[in-house]
C-alpha positions as CSV (number, residue, x, y, z in Angstrom):
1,X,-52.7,27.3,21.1
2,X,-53.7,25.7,18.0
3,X,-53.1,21.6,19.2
4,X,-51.3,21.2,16.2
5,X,-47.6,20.1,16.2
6,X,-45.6,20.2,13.3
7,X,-42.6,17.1,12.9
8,X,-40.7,19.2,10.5
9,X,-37.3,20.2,11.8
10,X,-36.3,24.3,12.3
11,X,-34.3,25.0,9.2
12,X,-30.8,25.3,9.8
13,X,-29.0,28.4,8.5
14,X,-26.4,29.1,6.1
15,X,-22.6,28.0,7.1
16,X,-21.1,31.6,7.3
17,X,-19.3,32.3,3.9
18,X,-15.8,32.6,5.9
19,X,-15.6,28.9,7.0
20,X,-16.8,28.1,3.3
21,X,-13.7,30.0,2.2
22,X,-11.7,28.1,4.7
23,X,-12.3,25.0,3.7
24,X,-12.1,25.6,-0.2
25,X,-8.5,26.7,0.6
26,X,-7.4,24.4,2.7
27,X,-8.3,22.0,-0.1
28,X,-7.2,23.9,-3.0
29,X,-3.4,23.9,-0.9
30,X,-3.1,20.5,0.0
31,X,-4.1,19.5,-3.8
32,X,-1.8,21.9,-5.3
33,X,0.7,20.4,-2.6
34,X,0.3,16.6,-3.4
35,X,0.7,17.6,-7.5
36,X,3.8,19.8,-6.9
37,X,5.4,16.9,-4.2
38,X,4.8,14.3,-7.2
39,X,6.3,16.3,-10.1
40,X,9.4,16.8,-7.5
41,X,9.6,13.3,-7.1
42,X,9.1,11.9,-10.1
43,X,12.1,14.4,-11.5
44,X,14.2,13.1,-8.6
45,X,13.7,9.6,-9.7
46,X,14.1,9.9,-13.6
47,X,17.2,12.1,-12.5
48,X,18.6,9.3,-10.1
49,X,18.0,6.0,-13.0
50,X,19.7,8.8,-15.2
51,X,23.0,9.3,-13.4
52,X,25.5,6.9,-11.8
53,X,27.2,7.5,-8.6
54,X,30.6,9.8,-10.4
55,X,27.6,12.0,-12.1
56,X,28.6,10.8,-15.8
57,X,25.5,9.4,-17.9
58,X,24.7,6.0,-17.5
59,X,25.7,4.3,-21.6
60,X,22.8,2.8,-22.8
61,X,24.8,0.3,-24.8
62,X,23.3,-3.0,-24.7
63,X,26.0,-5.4,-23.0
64,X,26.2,-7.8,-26.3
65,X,26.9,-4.7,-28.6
66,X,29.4,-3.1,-26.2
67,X,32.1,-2.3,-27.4
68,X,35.5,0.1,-26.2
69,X,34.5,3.3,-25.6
70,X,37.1,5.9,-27.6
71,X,36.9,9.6,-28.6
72,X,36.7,10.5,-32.6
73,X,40.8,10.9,-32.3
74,X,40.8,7.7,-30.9
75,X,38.5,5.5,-33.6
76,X,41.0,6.7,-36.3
77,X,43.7,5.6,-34.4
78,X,41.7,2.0,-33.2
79,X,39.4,1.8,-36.5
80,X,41.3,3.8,-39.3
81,X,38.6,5.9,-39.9
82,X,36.5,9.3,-39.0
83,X,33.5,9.6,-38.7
84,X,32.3,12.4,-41.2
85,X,28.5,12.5,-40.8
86,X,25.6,10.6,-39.1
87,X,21.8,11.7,-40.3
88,X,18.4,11.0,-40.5
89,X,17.4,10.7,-44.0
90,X,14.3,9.0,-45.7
91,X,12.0,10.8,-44.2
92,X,13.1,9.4,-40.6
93,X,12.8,5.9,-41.8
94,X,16.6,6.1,-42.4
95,X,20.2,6.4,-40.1
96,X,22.7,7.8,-42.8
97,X,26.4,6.6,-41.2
98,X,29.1,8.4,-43.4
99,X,33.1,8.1,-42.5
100,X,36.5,8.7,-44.1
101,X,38.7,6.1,-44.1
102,X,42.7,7.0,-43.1
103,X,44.4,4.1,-42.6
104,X,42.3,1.1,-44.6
105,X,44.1,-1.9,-43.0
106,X,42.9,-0.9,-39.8
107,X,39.2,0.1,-41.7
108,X,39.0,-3.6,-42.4
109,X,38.1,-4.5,-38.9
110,X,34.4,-2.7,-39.4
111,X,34.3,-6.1,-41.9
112,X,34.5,-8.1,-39.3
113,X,31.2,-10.0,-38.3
114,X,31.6,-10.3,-34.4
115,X,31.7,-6.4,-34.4
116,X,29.1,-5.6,-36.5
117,X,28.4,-1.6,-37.5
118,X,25.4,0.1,-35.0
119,X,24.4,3.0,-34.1
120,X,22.8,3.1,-31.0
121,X,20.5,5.8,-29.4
122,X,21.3,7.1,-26.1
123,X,17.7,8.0,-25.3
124,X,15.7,4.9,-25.2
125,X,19.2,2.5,-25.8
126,X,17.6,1.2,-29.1
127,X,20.2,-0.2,-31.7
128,X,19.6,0.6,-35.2
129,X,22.0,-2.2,-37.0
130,X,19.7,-3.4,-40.1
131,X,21.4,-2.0,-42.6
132,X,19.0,-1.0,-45.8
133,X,18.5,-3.7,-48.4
134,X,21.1,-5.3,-46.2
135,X,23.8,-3.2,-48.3
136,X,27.6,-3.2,-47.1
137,X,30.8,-2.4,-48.4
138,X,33.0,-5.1,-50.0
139,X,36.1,-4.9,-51.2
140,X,39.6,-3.0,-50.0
141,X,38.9,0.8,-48.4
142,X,41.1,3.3,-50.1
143,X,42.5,6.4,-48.3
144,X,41.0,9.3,-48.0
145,X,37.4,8.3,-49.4
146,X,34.5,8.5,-47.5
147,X,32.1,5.5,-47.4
148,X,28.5,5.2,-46.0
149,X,26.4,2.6,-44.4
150,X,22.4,3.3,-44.1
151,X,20.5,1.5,-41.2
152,X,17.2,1.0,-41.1
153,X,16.0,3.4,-38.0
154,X,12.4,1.1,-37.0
155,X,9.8,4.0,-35.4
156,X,11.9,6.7,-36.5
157,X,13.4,6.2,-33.0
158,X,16.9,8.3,-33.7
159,X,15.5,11.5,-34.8
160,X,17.1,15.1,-35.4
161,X,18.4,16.1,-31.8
162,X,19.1,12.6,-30.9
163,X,22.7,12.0,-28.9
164,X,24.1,8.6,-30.3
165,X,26.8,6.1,-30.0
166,X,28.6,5.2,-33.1
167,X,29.9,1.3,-33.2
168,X,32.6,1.2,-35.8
169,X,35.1,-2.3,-35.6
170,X,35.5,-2.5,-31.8
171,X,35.2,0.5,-31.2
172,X,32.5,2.7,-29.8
173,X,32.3,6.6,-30.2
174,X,29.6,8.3,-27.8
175,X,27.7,11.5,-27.5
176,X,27.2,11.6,-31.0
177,X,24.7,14.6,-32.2
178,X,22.6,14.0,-35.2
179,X,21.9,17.0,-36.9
């Protein structure tokens, strides 16, 4: 024997490549797991603040703009007019309204100022009511001609796609599609 003793530990050998493996997995399935668990809940919850309790879409309406909700049959017969067209125009900076007026002493009550015209977006519930350069229609409404209003449409937010609510007089139109 030498008399020498040596402090240095015994090396300790290799974990066996099998409970390497093991444990990767295991980590690599609880990860994937935990990221499909929160995509499956976070569709569950934008699902749930998307739906009422009777499964019809919750209206995005604002309370102070709403208004009665009618089909397009039912705005000629409240309103006097049909709506004809609603686009993005100006490069998305603009809502194009466009409708056709059928009877114009009911059209008159899209004059009045406690109802103003709107169009609101069903997405976000933005309402686009500026109207460009704050033009308006004065004047009777004559049968069977078709009249416009052009809102302003602040961060492009209705866009090509969009589903919108029309507000015409008192009256509201939903699910409208821009094309």
């Amino acid at each position: 024997m030498s008399g020498a003793a040596t402090l240095s530990p015994a090396p300790v050998p290799p974990a066996p490549r099998q409970r390497r493996w093991g444990i990767r997995r295991g980590r690599l399935i609880g990860g994937l797991t935990g990221i499909v668990l929160t995509v499956v809940i976070a569709a569950v919850v934008l699902w749930v603040s998307h739906v009422d309790n009777s499964g019809a879409t919750e209206s995005k309406v604002p309370v102070s703009w709403k208004r009665t909700v009618v089909t397009a049959d039912g705005l000629v017969q409240q309103s006097g007019v049909k709506i004809t067209q609603v686009a993005v125009t100006g490069d998305g900076g603009l809502v194009d309204l466009r409708f056709k007026v059928v009877d114009p002493e009911r059209a008159n009550s899209i004059h009045d100022e406690s109802t103003p015209p709107a169009v609101v977006d069903e997405h976000t519930g933005l309402v686009v009511h500026e109207l460009f350069m704050d033009h308006s229609h004065s004047g009777p409404y004559k049968t069977g001609v078709t009249y416009y209003l052009v809102f302003n449409n602040p961060g492009n937010w209705v866009h090509p796609g969009s589903r919108v609510t029309v507000l015409l007089g008192d009256a509201a139109v939903e699910h409208v599609l821009v094309p």
